[in-house]
N, C-alpha and C positions, 0 to 999 in steps of 0.2 A: 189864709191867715196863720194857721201853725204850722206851715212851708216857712213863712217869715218868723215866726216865734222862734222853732226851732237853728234856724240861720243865725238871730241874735245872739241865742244862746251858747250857740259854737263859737261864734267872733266873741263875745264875753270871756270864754271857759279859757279858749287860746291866749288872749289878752292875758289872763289870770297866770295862766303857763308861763307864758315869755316874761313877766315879771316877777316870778320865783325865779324863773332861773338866770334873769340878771341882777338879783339882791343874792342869790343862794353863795355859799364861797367852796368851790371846787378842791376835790382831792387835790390836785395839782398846785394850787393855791397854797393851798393848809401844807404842803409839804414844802414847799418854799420859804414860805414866812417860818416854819419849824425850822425848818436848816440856819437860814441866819439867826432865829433869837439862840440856839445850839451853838452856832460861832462863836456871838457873841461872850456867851456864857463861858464858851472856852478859853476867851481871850482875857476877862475877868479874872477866871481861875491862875492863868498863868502869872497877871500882873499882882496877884496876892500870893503866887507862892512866890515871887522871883521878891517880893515888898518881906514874904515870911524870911525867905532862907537871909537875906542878909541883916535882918534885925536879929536873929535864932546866934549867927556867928559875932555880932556884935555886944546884944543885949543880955543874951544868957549864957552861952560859950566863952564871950571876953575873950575870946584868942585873935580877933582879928580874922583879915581873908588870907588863909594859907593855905597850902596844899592839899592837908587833908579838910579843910573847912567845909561845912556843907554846902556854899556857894559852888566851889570847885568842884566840891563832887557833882552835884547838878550839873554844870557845865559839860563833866565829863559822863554822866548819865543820857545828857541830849542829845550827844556827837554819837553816843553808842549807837541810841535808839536810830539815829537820822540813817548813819550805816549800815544796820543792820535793817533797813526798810528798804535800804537798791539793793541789796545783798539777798535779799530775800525776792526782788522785783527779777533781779537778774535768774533765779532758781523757777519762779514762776512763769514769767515770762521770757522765753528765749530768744524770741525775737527780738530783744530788746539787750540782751545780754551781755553786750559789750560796750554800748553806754553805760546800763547801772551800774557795772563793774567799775567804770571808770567815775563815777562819779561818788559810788564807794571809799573807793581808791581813795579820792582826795578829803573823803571826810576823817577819814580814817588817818591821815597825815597830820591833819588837824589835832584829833586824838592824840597824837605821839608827840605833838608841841603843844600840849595843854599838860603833859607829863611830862616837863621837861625837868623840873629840878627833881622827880623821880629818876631820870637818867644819871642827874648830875652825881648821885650819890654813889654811880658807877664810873662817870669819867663826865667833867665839863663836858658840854655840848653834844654828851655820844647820842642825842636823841635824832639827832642829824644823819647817823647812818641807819638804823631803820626805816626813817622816813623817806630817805633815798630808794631803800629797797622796795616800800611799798609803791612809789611814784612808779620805779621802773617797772613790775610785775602789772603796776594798771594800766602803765601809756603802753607797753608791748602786749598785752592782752589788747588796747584798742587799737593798735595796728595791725593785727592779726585781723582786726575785721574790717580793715579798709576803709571805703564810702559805704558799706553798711553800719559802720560807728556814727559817721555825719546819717545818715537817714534814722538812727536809731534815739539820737541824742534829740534831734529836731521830733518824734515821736513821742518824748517825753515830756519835753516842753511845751509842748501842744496842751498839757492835760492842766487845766487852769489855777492849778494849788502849787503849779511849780512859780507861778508869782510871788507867792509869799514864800517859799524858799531862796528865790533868788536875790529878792527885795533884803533878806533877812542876812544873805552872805554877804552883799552889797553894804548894806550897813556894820555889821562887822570887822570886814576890812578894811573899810573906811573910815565910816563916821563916829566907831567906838576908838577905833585906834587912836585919830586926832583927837576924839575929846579924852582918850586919857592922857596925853602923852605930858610928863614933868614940867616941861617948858611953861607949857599954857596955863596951870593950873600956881606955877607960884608965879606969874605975871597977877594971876587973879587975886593970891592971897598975901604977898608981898611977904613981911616980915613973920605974918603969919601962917605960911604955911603949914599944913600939918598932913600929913602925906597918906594917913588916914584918909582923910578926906577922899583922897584922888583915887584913893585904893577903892570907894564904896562905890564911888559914882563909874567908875569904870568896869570893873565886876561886876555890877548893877545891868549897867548897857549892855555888855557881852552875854550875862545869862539871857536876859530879855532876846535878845539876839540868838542866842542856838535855843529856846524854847520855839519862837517862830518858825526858825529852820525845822527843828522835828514837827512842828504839827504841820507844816507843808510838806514834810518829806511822808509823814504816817497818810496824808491825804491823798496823795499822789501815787504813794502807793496799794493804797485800798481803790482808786480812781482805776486803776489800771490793771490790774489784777479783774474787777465787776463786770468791766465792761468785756475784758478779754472771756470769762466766761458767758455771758451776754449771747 
């Protein structure tokens, strides 16, 4: 009889076990659900400073979106950041060195035509021959690495934060461009257009747009650097 007492009581105790530890919620768990409510939050923050910076140039500044406005500066703060995160990929990781170069390279072009009427005050469009210079020093840097630039580029993209970078350049070149572009904007507002307008909504997209880009390029690059120590 306490051969059988003691039996139940085992099947009881285990029972008891296997039912904490399927209500309990695992480290692994807890670090998941952390990560995304942290995305989130990040992505929050973005959509109130990108909401801040163009009420700050409109509301309190009164100058409108120009060059040195703090939209623009942002804009040209997040192309910094995006660049000097391959730039830094590329110092870190060498094996990978001629991709982030090149993809560097081209954020950094970007850079130099977000400065452009900074150029102008040196010569109409001279922002076109630096930008030249840097394309050639990044495309002849990735020929120098051959088919290890295609295995290095494809290794990059592998790491799943370069989604929202690329998702973010996509729209940029694309989907900001068309919704700013003149045409479509005084079709919308006929007699009344006011070119304000097109100026906020457009500026608006683009910041949104390279804040994306950097927090995909800052992810991508902490992704890859961890695991290469790893």
């Amino acid at each position: 009889m306490k051969s059988n007492s003691h039996t139940v009581s085992e099947v009881k105790t285990d029972a008891v076990q296997q039912h904490r530890a399927a209500t309990d919620i695992s480290a692994e768990n807890k670090k998941t659900i952390y990560k995304h409510i942290l995305n989130a939050l990040i992505i929050v923050a973005i959509g109130i400073l990108v909401n801040l910076s163009i009420r700050i140039d409109y509301s309190i500044f009164k100058e409108g979106i120009g060059e040195a406005s703090l939209t623009e500066t942002l804009q040209l703060v997040m192309l910094a950041g995006t660049a000097l995160c391959f730039f830094n990929l590329s110092r870190r990781r060498p094996d990978v060195k001629h991709a982030a170069n090149l993809i560097c390279g081209f954020f950094t072009v970007l850079i130099i035509r977000e400065m452009d009427a900074w150029f102008d005050l040196i010569s109409h469009g001279s922002w076109v021959y630096p930008a030249l210079l840097v394309t050639f020093i990044a495309c002849f840097n990735a020929y120098k690495g051959g088919k290890h630039t295609i295995n290095e580029m494809a290794q990059i993209l592998k790491t799943r934060h370069m989604n929202m970078l690329v998702g973010g350049v996509m729209l940029l070149l694309v989907f900001s461009r068309l919704y700013g572009m003149g045409s479509f904007w005084e079709s919308v507002m006929g007699h009344n257009y006011i070119r304000d307008v097109k100026n906020i909504s457009e500026e608006t997209m683009e910041l949104l747009c390279y804040c994306l880009i950097a927090l995909g390029a800052a992810k991508t690059r902490f992704e890859m650097i961890s695991k290469h120590h790893d």
